[in-house]
N, C-alpha and C positions, 0 to 999 in steps of 0.2 A: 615362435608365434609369428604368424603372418599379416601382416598389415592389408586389410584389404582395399581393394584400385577402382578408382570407375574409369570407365574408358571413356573418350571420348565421344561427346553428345547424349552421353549418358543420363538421365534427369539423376538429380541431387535427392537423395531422401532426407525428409526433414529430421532426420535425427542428427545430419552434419550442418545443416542450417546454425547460422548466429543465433542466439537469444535473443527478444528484443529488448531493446534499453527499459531500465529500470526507470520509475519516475524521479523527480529530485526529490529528496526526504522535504517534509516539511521544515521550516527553519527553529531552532530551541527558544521559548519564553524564559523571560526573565520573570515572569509574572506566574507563580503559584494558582492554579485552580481556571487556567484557561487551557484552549485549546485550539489546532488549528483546522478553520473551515474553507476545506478543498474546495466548495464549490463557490465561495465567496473568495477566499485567497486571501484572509484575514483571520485576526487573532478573535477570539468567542470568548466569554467567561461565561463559566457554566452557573445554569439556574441554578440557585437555591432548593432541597431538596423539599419537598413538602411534609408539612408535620404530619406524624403517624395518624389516624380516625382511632378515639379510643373504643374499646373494645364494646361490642353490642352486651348487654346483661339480659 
């Protein structure tokens, strides 16, 4: 199997391009039932869910 060369001045295709850098993970709570908001850069705890509507007769 042959390795293939680019010669010089050749453009690069982007399949040998870097990846770019991943984001940093969000950091771990110590607090159950929150979560983190990317666009705030802060911890959230989640609303409360709303009680079901009972059923129409």
């Amino acid at each position: 199997m042959t390795i293939p060369t680019l010669a010089v001045g050749q453009p690069v295709p982007d399949v040998l391009l870097p990846l770019p850098a991943r984001p940093p993970a969000p950091p771990v709570s110590r607090h159950r039932g929150c979560y983190w908001d990317h666009e705030q850069g802060a911890w959230r705890a989640h609303a409360p869910l709303p009680l079901p509507r009972p059923a129409p007769e």
